[in-house]
C-alpha positions as CSV (number, residue, x, y, z in Angstrom):
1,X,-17.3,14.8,3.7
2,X,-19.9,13.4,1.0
3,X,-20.5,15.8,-1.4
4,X,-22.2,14.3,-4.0
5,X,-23.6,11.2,-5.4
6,X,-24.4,9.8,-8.6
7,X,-26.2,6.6,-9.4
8,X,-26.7,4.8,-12.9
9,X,-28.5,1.9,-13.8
10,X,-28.8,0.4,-9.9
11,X,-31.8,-1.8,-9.4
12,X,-34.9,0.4,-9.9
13,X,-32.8,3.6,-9.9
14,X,-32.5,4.9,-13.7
15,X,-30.4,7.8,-12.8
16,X,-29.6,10.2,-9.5
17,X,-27.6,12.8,-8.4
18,X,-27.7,13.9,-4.9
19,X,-25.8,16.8,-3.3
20,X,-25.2,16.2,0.2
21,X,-24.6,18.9,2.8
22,X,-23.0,19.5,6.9
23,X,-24.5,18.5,9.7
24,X,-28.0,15.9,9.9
25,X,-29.0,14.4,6.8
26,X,-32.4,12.7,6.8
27,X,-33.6,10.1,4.1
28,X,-37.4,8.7,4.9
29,X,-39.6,7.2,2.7
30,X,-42.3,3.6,2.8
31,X,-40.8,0.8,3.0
32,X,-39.3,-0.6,-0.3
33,X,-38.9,2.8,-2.2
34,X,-35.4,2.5,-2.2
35,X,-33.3,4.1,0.9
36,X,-31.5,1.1,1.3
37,X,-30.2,0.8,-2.7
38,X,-29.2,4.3,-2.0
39,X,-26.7,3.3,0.8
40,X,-25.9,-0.3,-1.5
41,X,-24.9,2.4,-4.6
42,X,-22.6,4.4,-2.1
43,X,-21.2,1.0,-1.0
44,X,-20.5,-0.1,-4.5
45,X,-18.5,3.5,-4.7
46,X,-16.4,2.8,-1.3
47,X,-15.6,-0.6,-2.5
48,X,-18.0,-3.4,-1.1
49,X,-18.4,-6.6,-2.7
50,X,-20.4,-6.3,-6.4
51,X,-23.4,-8.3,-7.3
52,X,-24.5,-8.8,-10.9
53,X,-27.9,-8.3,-9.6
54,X,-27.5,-4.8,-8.9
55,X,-27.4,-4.0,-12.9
56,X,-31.0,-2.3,-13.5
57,X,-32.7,-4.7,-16.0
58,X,-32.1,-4.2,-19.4
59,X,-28.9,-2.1,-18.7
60,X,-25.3,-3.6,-19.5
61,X,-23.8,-1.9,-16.5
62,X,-24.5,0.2,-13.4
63,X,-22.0,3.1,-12.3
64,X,-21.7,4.9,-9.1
65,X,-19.4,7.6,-8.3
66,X,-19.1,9.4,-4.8
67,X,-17.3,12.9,-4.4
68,X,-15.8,13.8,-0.9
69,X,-14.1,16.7,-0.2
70,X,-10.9,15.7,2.2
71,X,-8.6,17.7,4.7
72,X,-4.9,18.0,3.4
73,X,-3.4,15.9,6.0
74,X,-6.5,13.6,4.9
75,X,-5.0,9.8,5.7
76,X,-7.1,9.0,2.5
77,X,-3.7,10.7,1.0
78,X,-1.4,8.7,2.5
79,X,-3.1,5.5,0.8
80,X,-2.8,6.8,-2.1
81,X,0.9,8.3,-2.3
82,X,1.5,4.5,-1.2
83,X,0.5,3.3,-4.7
84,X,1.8,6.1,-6.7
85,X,-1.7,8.2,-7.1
86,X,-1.5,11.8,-6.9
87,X,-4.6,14.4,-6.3
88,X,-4.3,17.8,-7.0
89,X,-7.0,19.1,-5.1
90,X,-9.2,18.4,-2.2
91,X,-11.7,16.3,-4.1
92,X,-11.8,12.8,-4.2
93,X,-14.0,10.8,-6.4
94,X,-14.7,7.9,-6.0
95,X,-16.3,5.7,-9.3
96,X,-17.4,2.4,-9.7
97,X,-18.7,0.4,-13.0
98,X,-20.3,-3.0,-12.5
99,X,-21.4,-5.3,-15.7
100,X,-23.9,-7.9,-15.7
101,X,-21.0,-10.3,-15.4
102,X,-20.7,-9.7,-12.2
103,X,-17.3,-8.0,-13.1
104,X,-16.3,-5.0,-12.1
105,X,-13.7,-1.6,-12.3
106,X,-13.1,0.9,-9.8
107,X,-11.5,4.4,-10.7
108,X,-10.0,7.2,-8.1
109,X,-10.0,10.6,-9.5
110,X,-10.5,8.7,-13.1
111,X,-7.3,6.9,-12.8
112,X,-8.2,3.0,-12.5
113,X,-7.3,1.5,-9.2
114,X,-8.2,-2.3,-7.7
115,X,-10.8,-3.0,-5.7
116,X,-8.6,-3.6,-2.5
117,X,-7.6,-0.1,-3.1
118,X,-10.5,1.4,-3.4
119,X,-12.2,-0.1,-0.7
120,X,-9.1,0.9,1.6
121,X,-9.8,4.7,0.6
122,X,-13.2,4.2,1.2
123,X,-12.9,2.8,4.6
124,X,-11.2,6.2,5.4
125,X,-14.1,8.3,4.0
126,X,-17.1,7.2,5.9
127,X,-18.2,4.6,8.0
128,X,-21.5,3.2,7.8
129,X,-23.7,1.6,10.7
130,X,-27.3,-0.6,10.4
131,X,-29.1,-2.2,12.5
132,X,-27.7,-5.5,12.5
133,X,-24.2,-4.0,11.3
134,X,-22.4,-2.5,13.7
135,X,-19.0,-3.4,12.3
136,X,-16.3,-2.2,15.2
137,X,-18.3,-3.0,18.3
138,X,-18.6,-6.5,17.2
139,X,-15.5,-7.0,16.2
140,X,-13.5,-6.9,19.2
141,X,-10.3,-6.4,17.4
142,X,-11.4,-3.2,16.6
143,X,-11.9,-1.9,20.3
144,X,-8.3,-1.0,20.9
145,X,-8.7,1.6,17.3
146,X,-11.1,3.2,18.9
147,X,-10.3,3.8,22.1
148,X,-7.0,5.3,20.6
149,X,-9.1,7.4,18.3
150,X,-10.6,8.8,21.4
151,X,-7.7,9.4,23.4
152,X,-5.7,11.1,20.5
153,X,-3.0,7.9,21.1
154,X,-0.7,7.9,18.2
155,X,0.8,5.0,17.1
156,X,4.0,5.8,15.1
157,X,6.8,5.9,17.4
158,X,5.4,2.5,19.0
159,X,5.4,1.2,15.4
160,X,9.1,2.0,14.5
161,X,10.1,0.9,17.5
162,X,8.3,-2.2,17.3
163,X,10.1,-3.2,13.6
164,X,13.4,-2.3,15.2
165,X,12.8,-4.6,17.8
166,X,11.7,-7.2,15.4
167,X,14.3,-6.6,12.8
168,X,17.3,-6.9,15.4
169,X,15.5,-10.3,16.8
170,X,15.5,-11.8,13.3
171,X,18.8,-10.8,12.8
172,X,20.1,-12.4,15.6
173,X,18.2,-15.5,14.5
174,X,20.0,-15.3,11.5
175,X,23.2,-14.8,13.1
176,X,22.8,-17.7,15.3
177,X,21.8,-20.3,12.7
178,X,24.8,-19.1,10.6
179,X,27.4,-19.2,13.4
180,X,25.9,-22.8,14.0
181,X,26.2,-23.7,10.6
182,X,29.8,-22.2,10.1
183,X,31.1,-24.3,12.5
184,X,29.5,-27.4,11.1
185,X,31.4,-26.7,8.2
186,X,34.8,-24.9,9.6
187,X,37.1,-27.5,7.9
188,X,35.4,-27.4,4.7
189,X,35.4,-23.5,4.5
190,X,39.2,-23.5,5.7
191,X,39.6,-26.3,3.0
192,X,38.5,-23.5,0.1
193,X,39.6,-20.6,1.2
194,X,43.2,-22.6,1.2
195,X,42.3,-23.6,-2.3
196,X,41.0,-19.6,-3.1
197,X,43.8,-18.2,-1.8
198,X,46.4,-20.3,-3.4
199,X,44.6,-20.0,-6.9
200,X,44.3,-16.4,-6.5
201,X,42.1,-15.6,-8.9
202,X,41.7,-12.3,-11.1
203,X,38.5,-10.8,-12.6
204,X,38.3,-11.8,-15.8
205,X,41.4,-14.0,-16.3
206,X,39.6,-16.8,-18.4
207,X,38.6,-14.5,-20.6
208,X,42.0,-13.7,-21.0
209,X,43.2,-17.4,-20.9
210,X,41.5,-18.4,-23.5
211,X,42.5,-16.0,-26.1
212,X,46.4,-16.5,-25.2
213,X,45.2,-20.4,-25.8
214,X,44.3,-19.4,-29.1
215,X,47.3,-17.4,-29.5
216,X,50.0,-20.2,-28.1
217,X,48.1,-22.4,-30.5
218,X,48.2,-20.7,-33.5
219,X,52.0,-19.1,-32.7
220,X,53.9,-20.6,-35.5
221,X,51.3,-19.3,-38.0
222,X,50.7,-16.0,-36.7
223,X,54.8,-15.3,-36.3
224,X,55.1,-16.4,-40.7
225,X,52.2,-14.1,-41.5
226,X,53.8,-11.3,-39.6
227,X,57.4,-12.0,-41.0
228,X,55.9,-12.4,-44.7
229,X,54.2,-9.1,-43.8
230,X,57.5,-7.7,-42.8
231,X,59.1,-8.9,-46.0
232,X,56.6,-7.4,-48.2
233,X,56.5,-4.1,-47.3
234,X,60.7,-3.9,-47.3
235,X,61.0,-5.5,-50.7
236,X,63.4,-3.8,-52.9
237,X,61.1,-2.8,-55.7
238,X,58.9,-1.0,-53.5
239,X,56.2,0.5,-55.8
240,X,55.4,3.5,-53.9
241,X,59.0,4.6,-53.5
242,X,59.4,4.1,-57.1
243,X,56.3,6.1,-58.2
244,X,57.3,8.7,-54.9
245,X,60.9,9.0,-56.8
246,X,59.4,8.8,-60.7
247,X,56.7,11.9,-59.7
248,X,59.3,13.9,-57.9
249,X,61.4,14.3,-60.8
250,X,58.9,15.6,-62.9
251,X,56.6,17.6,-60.1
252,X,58.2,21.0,-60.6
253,X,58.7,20.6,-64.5
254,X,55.5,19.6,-65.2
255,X,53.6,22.8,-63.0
256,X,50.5,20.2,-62.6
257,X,48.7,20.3,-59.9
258,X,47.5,16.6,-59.9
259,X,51.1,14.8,-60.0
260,X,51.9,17.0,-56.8
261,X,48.9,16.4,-55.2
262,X,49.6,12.8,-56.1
263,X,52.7,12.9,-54.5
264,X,51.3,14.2,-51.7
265,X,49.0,11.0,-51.5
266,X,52.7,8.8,-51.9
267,X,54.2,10.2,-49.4
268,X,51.3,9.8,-47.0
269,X,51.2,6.2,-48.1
270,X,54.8,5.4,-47.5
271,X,54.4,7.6,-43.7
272,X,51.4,4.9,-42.9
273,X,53.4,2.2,-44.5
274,X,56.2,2.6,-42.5
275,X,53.8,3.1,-39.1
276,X,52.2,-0.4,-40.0
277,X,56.0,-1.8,-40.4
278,X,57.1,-0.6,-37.0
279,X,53.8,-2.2,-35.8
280,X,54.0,-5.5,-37.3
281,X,57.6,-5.4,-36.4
282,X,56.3,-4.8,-32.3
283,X,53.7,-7.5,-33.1
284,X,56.5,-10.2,-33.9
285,X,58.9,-9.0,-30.6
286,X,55.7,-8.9,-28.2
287,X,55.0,-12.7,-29.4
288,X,58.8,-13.7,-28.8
289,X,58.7,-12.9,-25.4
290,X,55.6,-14.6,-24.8
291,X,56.9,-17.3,-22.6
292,X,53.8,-19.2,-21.8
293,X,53.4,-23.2,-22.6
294,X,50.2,-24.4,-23.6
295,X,50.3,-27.0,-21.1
296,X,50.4,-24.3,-18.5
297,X,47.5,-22.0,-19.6
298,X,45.2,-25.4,-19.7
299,X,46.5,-25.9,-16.3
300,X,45.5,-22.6,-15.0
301,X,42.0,-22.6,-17.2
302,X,41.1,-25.7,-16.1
303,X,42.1,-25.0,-12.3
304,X,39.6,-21.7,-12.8
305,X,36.7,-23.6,-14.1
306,X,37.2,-26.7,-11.3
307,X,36.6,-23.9,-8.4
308,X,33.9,-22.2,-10.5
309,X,31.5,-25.5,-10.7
310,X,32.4,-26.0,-6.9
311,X,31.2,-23.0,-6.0
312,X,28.4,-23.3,-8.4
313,X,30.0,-19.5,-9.9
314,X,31.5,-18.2,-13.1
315,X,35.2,-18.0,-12.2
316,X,34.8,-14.0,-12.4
317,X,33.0,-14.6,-9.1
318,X,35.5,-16.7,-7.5
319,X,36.7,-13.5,-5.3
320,X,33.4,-12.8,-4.3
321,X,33.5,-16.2,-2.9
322,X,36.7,-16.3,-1.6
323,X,35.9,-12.8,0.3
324,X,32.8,-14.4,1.7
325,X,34.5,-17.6,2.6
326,X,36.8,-15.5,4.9
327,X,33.5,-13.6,6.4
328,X,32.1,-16.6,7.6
329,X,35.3,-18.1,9.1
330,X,36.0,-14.6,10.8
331,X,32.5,-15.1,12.1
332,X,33.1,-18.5,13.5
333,X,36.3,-16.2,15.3
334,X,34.5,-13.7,16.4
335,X,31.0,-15.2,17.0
336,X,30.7,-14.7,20.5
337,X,31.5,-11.6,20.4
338,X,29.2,-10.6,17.4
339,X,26.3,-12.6,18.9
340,X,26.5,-10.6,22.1
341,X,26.0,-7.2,20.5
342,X,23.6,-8.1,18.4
343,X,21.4,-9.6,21.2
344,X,22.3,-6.5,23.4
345,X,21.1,-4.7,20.9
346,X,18.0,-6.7,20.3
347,X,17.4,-6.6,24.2
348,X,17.6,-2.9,24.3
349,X,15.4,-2.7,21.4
350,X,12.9,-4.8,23.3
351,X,13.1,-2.8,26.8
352,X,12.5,0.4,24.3
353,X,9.4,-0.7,22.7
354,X,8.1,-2.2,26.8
355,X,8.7,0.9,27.8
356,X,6.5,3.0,25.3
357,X,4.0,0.3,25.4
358,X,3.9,0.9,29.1
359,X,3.0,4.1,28.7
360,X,0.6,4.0,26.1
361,X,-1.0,1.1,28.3
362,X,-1.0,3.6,30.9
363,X,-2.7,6.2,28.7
364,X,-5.6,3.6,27.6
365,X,-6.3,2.9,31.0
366,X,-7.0,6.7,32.1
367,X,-9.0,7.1,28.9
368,X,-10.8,4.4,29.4
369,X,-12.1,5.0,32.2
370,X,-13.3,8.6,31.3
371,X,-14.8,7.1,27.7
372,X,-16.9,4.7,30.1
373,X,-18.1,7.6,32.5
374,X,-19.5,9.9,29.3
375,X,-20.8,6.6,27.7
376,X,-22.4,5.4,30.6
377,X,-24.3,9.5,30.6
378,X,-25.1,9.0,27.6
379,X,-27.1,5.6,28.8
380,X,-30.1,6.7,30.9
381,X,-31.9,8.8,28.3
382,X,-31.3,6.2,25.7
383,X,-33.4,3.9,28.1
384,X,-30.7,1.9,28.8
385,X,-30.3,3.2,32.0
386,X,-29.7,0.1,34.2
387,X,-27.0,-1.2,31.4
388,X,-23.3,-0.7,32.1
389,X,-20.7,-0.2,29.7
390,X,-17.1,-1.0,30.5
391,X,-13.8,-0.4,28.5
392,X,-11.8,-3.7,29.6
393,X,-8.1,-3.5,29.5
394,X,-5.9,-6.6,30.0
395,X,-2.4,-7.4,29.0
396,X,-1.5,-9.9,26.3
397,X,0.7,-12.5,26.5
398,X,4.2,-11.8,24.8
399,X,3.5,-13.3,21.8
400,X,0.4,-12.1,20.8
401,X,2.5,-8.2,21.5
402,X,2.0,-6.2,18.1
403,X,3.0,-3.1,16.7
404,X,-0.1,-1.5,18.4
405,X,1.4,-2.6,21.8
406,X,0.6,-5.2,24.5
407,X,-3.1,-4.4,25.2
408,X,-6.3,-6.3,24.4
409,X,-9.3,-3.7,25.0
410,X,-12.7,-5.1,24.8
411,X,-16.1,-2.8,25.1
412,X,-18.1,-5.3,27.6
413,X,-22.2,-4.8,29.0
414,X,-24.2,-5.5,31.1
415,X,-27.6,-4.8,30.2
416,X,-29.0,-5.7,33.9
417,X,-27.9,-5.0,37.3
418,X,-25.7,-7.7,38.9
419,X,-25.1,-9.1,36.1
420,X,-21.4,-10.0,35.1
421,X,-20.3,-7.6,31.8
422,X,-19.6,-9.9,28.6
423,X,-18.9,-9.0,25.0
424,X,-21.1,-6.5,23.5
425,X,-22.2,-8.5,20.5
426,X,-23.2,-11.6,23.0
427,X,-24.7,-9.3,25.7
428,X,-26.4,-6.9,23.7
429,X,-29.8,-7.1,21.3
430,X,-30.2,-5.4,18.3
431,X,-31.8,-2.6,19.2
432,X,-30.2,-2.3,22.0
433,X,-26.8,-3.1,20.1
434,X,-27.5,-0.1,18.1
435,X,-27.8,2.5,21.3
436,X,-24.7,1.4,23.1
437,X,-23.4,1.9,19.0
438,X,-24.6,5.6,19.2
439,X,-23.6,6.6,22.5
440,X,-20.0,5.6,21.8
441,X,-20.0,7.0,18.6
442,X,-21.2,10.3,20.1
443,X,-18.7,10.5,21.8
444,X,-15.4,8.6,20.0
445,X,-16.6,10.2,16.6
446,X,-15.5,14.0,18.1
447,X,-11.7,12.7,18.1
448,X,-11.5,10.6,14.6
449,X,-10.4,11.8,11.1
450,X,-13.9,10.4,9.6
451,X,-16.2,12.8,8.3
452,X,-19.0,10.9,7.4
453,X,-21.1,8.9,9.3
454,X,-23.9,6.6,8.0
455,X,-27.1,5.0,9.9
456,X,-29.2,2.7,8.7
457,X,-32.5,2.8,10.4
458,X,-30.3,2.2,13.6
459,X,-33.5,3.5,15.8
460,X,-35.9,0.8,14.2
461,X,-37.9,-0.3,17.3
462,X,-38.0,2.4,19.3
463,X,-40.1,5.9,20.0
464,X,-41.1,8.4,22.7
465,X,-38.5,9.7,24.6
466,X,-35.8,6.8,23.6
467,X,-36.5,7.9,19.8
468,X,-36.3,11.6,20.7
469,X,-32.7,10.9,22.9
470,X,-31.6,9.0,19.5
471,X,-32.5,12.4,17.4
472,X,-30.6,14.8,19.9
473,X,-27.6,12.6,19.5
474,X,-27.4,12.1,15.9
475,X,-28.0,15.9,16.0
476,X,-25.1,16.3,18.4
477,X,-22.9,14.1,16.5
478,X,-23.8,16.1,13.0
479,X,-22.6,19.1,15.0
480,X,-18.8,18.5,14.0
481,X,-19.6,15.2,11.4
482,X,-21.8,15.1,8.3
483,X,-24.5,12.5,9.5
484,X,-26.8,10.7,7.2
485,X,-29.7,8.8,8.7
486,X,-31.8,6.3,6.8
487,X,-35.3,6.5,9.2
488,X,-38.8,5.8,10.0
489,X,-38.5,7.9,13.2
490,X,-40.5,10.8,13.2
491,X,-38.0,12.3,15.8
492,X,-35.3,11.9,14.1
493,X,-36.6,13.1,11.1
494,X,-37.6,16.5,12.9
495,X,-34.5,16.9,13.7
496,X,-32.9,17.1,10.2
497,X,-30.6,19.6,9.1
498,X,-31.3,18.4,5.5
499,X,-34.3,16.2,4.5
500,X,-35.4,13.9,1.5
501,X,-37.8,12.0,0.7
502,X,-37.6,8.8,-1.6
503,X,-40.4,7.4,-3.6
504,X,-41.1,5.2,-6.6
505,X,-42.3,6.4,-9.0
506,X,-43.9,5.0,-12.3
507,X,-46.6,2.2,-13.1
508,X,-44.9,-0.2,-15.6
509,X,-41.4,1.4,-15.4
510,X,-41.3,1.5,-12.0
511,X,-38.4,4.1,-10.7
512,X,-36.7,5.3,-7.4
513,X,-36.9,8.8,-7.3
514,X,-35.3,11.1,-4.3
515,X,-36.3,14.7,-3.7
516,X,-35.3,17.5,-1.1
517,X,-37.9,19.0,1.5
518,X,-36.9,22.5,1.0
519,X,-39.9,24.2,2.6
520,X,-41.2,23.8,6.6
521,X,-44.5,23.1,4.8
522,X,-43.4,19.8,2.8
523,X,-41.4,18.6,6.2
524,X,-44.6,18.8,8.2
525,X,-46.2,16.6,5.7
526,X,-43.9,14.1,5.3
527,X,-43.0,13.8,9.5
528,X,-46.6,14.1,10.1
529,X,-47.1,11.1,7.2
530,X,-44.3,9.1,9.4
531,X,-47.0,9.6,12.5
532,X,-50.0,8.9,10.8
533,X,-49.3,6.8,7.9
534,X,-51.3,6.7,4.9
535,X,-54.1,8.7,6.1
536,X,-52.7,12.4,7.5
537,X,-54.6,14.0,9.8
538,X,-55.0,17.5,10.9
539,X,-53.3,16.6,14.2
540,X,-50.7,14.5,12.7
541,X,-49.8,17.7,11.1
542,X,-49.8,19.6,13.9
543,X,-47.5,17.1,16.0
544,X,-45.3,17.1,13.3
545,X,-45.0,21.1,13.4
546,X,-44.0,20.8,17.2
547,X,-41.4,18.3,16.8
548,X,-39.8,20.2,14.1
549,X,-37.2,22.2,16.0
């Protein structure tokens, strides 16, 4: 639920905090001191659209920020682990900053978020109702939510099955359009793989082709630097076996520790010298057996590099290519067989997701008809008594079938008797728009995750007993949902678990300022203003005490 609010710089408020409470939470106040910037500066926080004119004048920015407190199963939650933002507790904040610009940023929990997001969160948190802004009922797309809110239908296992369906029915799309095109193009793909096969390539043969190039190329060089080499280091006068044999005569005679340690160093010498010997020596015998011609490593390079640039591929990739060659020629072989599974299995997949529609079509059909029997009670005291409210199921055709199943549910009234029942938003007016609103949301509200529910002078127009029915349902509602209620109903107000009062306040400066009626005393004043207006009279006061429960 809303747990606080805090409002910088918005229009004609400089700054306010309000903390909200459960159940029925009343906002009155005259005309233009502000009620409806209060609900603008909550929309700001749940993501609504931004208007540069909303910046109070002579501020560069206004900021808004919303606290809710959320279940742990929350689907607020779910949102958010979608785009990688965590929350540690059950608080969710919700912050806005708007600049003169017309620019803005949007935070969750501090950490910055877009708009979209936001907005998406937000949508989850509360859901707000005016007079002229019903949002669901006129929205016919939004019937079919709501009736499944009320009926506790979940969605999920329609859902999955639904993308199997769909995934195995492109699938076999894909299949067919490839099976088609293989056999377009049998010849060509026989043609190849011949080609492939017979060149047999190996992962990374060019690489290798090319240095033995260079090798075959440079062979007569390489085999007289490795045989001058060779002579070099078995020359007669070789200088370290000469020093090796000098020092040795003299190592024990002399007692010094530096000519042995020398001759140490020589005899290491001559070890590596003779390892590098054997090694050239290998070098020369590897290249003698080398029985490549250059004539027939271009061959094969340029064979390699031919397939490559008709396959539009390195030549390390010609297997790859070869392997799927043989794929789609294996398909062409077995492509009856391969498109009959697959649109067995795309047919079973179908007559699984049917079959759970069915049944969830089923279910909507028994709810609906209970949801119209309580709406319809809830009718006569709202003094629309000879209306009739009707949940209309029909079946869609197949194409228009979705993940939320093959139903299209529409909330159709009539407001007199005999009359055919037609969409809400055509049948209904405004007032009378907002009742059918209430009396739905009474009793839809009990079964959805929303916590917060907010009306915007919803009973303008109405009083007596119709205003009083209006009160006792809010109240109702409020009974399991935080409710706040933007009114000039006197009845509603009495009814008010929670009540403020907004004003302006200032001559030049001119401020909106909101305070809570904590006393029976100041409620009785400002109900019994609501009856009498400017002027408060002894027996406004007095009515005032006896609609306050």
């Amino acid at each position: 639920m809303l747990m606080e609010l805090n409002i910088d710089n918005v229009i004609l408020i400089d700054r306010l905090n309000i903390v909200f409470n459960r159940g029925l939470c009343v906002l009155t106040g005259e005309t233009g001191a502000g009620k409806s910037v209060l609900l603008d500066s909550l929309g700001l926080a749940l993501g609504v659209r931004a208007e540069s004119g909303l910046v109070r004048q002579g501020a560069d920015s206004a900021r808004v920020s919303a606290t809710f407190q959320i279940s742990k199963n929350h689907e607020a939650l779910d949102i958010l682990g979608n785009a990688a933002i965590t929350i540690d507790d059950d608080l969710l904040i919700l912050r806005r900053v708007v600049y003169k610009s017309g620019k803005s940023r949007a935070f969750i929990n501090d950490q910055p978020v877009s708009i979209g997001l936001l907005k998406q969160v937000g949508d989850t948190l509360v859901e707000i109702h005016g007079q002229f802004e019903t949002q669901g009922l006129l929205n016919p797309s939004t019937h079919c939510a709501m009736l499944d809110t009320y009926a506790g239908i979940e969605l999920g296992e329609l859902s999955k099955t639904w993308d199997k369906w769909k995934r195995l029915e492109l699938k076999f799309e894909e299949l067919c359009k490839l099976s088609a095109r293989a056999r377009d193009e049998e010849e060509y793909l026989k043609l190849s793989l011949e080609d492939l096969i017979t060149l047999d390539p190996k992962e990374g043969e060019e690489e290798i082709l090319s240095n033995l190039k260079e090798q075959i190329k440079n062979h007569d060089k390489i085999i007289e630097g490795l045989n001058n080499a060779h002579s070099f280091l078995n020359a007669d006068h070789d200088p370290v076996q000469r020093s090796w044999a000098e020092l040795d005569n003299i190592a024990q005679k002399s007692g010094n520790d530096i000519i042995i340690s020398a001759l140490d160093a020589l005899t290491r010498a001559s070890s590596e010298i003779e390892e590098a010997n054997s090694l050239i020596q290998n070098a020369l015998d590897s290249i003698n057996e080398v029985e490549y011609r250059l004539d027939e490593v271009d061959d094969r390079l340029y064979a390699l590099r031919m397939q490559a640039r008709k396959h539009k591929c390195s030549s390390d990739d010609l297997i790859e290519v070869k392997n799927k060659l043989q794929t789609q020629l294996d398909l062409i072989d077995n492509a009856d067989s391969k498109l009959n599974q697959c649109k067995s299995d795309c047919d079973k997949a179908r007559s699984e997701y049917i079959k759970l529609a069915q049944e969830i079509s089923k279910s909507r059909k028994e709810s609906a008809l209970r949801l119209n029997k309580l709406v319809q009670a809830e009718l006569a005291p709202l003094k629309l008594d000879k209306a009739r409210f009707v949940t209309d199921i029909s079946p869609l055709d197949e194409i228009d079938w979705s993940s939320k199943g093959i139903d299209r549910v529409r909330f159709l009234v009539s407001t007199n008797p005999g009359c055919k029942a037609g969409d809400i938003g055509k049948i209904a007016s405004g007032g009378e728009m907002s009742r059918f609103m209430l009396a739905i949301k009474v009793i839809i509200a009990q079964s959805g995750t929303t916590q917060s529910f907010i009306f915007d002078e919803v009973d303008t127009g109405i009083g007596g007993a119709t205003a009083d029915a209006v009160g006792e349902r809010l109240s109702r509602l409020a009974g399991s949902k935080q409710v706040l209620v933007v009114t000039h109903v006197p009845q509603v107000a009495a009814r008010a678990d929670h009540h403020w009062v907004v004003s302006k306040i200032g001559d030049k400066d001119v401020k909106t300022n909101i305070s809570l009626l904590k006393s029976r005393e100041q409620r009785c004043e400002e109900i019994a203003r609501m009856l009498a207006g400017a002027d408060i009279t002894d027996e406004a006061r007095a009515a005032a005490d006896r609609l306050i429960a």
